[in-house]
C-alpha positions in Angstrom: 36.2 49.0 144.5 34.1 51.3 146.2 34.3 49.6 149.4 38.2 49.1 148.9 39.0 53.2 148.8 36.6 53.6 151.6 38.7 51.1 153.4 42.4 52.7 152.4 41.0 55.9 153.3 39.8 55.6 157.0 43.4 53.5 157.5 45.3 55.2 159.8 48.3 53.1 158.1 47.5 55.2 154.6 47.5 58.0 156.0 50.8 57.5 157.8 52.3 56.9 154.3 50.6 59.6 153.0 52.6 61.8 155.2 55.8 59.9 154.9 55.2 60.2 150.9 54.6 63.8 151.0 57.9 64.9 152.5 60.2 65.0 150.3 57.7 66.2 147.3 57.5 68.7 149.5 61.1 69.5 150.9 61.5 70.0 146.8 58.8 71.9 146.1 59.6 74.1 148.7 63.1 74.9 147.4 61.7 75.1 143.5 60.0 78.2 145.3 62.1 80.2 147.0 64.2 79.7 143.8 61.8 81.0 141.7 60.3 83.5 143.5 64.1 85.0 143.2 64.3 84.9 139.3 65.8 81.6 138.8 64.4 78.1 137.9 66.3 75.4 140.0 65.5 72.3 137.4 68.9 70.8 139.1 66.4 69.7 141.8 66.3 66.1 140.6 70.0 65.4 139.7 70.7 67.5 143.6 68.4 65.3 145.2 70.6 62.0 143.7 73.7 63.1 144.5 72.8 63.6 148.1 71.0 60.5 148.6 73.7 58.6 147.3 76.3 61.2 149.5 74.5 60.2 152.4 75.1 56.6 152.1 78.4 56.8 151.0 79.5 58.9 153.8 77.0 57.6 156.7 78.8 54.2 155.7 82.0 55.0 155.8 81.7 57.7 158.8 79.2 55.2 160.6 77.3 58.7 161.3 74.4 59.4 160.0 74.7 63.0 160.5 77.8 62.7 158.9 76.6 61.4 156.4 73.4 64.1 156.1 75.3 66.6 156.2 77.5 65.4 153.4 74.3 64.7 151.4 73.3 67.9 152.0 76.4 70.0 151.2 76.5 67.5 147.8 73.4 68.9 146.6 74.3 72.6 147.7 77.1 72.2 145.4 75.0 71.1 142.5 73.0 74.3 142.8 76.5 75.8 142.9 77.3 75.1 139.6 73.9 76.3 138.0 74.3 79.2 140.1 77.8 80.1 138.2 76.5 78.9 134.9 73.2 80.1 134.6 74.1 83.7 136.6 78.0 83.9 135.8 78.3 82.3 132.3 74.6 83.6 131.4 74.0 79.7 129.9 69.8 79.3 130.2 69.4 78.2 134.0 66.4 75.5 132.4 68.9 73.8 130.1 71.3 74.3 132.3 69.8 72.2 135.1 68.7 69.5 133.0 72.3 68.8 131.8 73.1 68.2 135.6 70.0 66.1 136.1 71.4 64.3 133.0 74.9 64.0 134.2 73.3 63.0 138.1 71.4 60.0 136.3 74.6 58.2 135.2 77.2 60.0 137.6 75.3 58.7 140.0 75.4 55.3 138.9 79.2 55.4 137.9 80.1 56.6 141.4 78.7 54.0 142.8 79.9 50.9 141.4 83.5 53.0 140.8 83.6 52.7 144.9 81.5 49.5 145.5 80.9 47.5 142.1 77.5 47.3 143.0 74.8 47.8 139.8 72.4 50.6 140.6 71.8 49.7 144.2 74.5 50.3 147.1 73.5 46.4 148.6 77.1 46.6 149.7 77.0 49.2 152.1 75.9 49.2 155.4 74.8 53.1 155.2 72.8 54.3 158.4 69.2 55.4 158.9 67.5 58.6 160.0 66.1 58.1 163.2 62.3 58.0 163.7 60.8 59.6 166.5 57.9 58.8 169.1 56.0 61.8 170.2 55.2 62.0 174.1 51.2 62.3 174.6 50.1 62.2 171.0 51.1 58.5 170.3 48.1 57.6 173.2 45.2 59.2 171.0 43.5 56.5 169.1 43.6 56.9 165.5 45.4 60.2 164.8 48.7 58.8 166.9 49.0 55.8 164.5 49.8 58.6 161.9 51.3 61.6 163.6 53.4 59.8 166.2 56.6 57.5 165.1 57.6 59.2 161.5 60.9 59.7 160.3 63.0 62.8 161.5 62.1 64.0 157.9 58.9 64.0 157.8 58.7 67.2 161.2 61.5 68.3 159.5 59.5 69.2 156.3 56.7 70.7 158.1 59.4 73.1 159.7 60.4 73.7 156.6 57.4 75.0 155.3 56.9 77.3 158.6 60.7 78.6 158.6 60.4 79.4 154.4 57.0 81.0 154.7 58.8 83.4 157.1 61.5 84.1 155.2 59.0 85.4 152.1 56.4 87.0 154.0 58.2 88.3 157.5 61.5 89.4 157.1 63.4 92.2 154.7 65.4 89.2 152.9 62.4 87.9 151.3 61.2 91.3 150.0 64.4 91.0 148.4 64.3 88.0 146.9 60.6 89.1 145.8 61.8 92.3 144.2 64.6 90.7 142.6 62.5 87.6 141.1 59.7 90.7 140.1 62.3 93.4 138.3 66.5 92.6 138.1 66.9 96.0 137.3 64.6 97.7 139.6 66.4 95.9 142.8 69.3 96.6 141.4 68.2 100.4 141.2 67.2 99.4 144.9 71.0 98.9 146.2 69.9 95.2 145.9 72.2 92.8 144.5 70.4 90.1 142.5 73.3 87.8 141.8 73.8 87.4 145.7 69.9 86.6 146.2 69.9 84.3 143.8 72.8 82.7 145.2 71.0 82.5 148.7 67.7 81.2 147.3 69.6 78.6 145.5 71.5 77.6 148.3 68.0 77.7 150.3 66.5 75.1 147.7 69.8 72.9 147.6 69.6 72.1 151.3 66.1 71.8 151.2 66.2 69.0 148.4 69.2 67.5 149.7 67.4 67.0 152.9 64.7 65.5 150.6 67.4 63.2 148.9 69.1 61.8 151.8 65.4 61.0 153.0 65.2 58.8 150.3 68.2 57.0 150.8 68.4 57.2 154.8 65.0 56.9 155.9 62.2 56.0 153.0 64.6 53.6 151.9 67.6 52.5 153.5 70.1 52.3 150.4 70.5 54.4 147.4 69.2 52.7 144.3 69.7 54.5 140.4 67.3 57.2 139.9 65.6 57.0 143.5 64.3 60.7 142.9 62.3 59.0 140.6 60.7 62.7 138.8 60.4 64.2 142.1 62.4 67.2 140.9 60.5 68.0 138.2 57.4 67.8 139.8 58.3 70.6 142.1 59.1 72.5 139.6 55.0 72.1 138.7 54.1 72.1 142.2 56.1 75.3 142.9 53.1 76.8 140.0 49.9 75.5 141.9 51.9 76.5 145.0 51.5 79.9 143.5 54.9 81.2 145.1 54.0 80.5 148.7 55.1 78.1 151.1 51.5 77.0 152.8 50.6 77.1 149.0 53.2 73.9 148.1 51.8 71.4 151.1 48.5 71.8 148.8 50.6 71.1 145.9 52.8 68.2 147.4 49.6 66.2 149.2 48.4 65.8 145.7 51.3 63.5 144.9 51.7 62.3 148.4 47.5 60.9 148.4 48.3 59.0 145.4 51.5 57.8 145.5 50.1 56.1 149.2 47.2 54.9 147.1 49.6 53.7 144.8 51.0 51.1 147.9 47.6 49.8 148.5 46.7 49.4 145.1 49.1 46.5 144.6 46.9 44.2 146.3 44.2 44.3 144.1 45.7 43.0 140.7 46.3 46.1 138.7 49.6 46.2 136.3 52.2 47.3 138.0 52.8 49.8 135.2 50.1 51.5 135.6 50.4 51.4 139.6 53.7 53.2 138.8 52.5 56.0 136.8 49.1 56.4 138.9 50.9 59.4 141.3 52.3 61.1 138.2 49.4 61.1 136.0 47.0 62.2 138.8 49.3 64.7 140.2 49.5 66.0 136.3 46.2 66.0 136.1 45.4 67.8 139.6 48.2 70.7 138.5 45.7 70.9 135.0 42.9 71.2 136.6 44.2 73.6 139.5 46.1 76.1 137.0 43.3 76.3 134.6 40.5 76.8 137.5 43.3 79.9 138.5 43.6 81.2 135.0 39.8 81.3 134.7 39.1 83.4 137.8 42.1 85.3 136.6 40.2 86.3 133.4 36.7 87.0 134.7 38.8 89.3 137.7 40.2 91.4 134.5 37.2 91.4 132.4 35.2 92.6 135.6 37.8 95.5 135.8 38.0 96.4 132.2 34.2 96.4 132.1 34.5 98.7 135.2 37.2 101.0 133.7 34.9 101.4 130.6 31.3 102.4 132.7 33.6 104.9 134.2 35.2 106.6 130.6 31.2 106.7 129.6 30.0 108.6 131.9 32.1 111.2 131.7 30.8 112.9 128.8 27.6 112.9 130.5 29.3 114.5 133.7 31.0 117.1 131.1 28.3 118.1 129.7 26.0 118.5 132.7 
């Protein structure tokens, strides 16, 4: 077995997957922070990223674009963030319920959708939806090794690592994330500000929905090439716990998302060694779980000893004072 992992792991062909697995985990996680960081949890982030994956087929086969059709995935999911927007912000339902009742209604709407306009069962066979093109990079498809994995990825895949760049920006750079921070830290201080946290929230959350919609289409239009029922398969609600380890930062959620992405690649190679297919399945899960455990409790540790060090140091200082007093 030993031998096998050594293998898998010096393959330039895992680690190409590892990338092309890591995208959208990371597209998602990316927009469960922004979200968050503004006051809001997006848990629409799995039922967004269905309805633009199966958007982007839909309209990318009937357009024969498939930017047509990304954009239309794209402005599906927007839309889905939309309506948590006006019920968790507008309504003042609980954004967490909230989102799970569109996940919910995503899992079968989905479905419905599709064989109302196709009468195909929970994957769009019929359709002959387009792909998202893949892309050979001059110069660094020559160097041995690291070309196999860099060069020839899916549009998605640069796309994401933009992403991560443009959002990290956005938090750390320019006044609109100080807003979004202020808001997501005290409503009624940024309000006090001249800062108006409904519209913030409305940004971030139109921020996450074309991030995961990019993520869905992916799916659909480039991991796959056809939209089957519940193709998010939990990726959602994995950034949601990513978006914690990420620790509100964008560099923070590559860390987060390569945790999934490393096993669900593992996961591919791990077929052709006779293990259940089961378990095979819920291998990237239960390690990614188990990574976010491990990673949040390692954080919480330091977290004490940092204010026990300080309360320790708060208390030296009130017992010398007497002493100084009375000197």
């Amino acid at each position: 077995m030993i031998d096998f992992l050594v293998t898998v792991f010096g393959s330039s062909n895992y680690w190409y997957i590892v990338l092309r697995s890591t995208a959208p985990i990371l597209l998602v996680t990316l927009g469960a922070v922004i979200s968050e960081q503004s006051g809001i949890s997006n848990m629409a982030l799995e039922g967004a990223m269905l309805w633009a994956a199966l958007t982007g087929v839909i309209v990318s086969a009937a357009t024969g674009s498939v930017w047509i059709g990304l954009g239309a995935g794209i402005c599906a999911s927007v839309l889905v963030c939309l309506i948590l927007w006006f019920f968790a912000l507008k309504l003042q339902a609980n954004a967490v319920l909230c989102g799970v009742a569109l996940n919910l209604v995503a899992h079968g709407g989905t479905v419905f959708v599709l064989f109302s306009l196709t009468g195909d069962k929970g994957i769009s066979s019929s359709l002959a939806s387009k792909t998202l093109p893949f892309f050979h990079i001059p110069g660094v498809e020559s160097i041995p090794w690291l070309g196999k994995v860099l060069s020839n990825q899916n549009l998605v895949v640069y796309l994401s690592l933009v992403a991560v760049v443009v959002l990290h920006l956005i938090l750390n750079k320019y006044p609109i994330g100080r807003r979004i921070k202020a808001t997501g830290a005290n409503v009624e201080a940024a309000r006090s500000a001249g800062i108006n946290p409904d519209r913030i929230k409305l940004f971030a959350l139109v921020v996450s929905g074309i991030l995961a919609g990019l993520a869905g289409c992916f799916l659909s239009m480039g991991y796959t090439s056809n939209f089957t029922s519940g193709i998010a398969a939990g990726r959602g609600y994995v950034a949601n716990a990513a978006q914690v380890v990420a620790g509100g930062t964008a560099v923070g959620a590559i860390f987060a998302s390569l945790i999934f992405g490393l096993t669900d690649a593992l996961a591919t190679f791990l077929q052709n060694v006779g293990m259940p297919p089961e378990l095979i399945q819920a291998l990237p899960y239960a390690v990614t779980i188990l990574g976010f455990i491990v990673v949040t409790l390692s954080r919480d540790r330091r977290e004490a000893a940092r204010k026990r060090a300080l309360f320790a140091g708060r208390e030296g200082a009130a017992a010398t004072k007497p002493g100084e007093a009375g000197a």
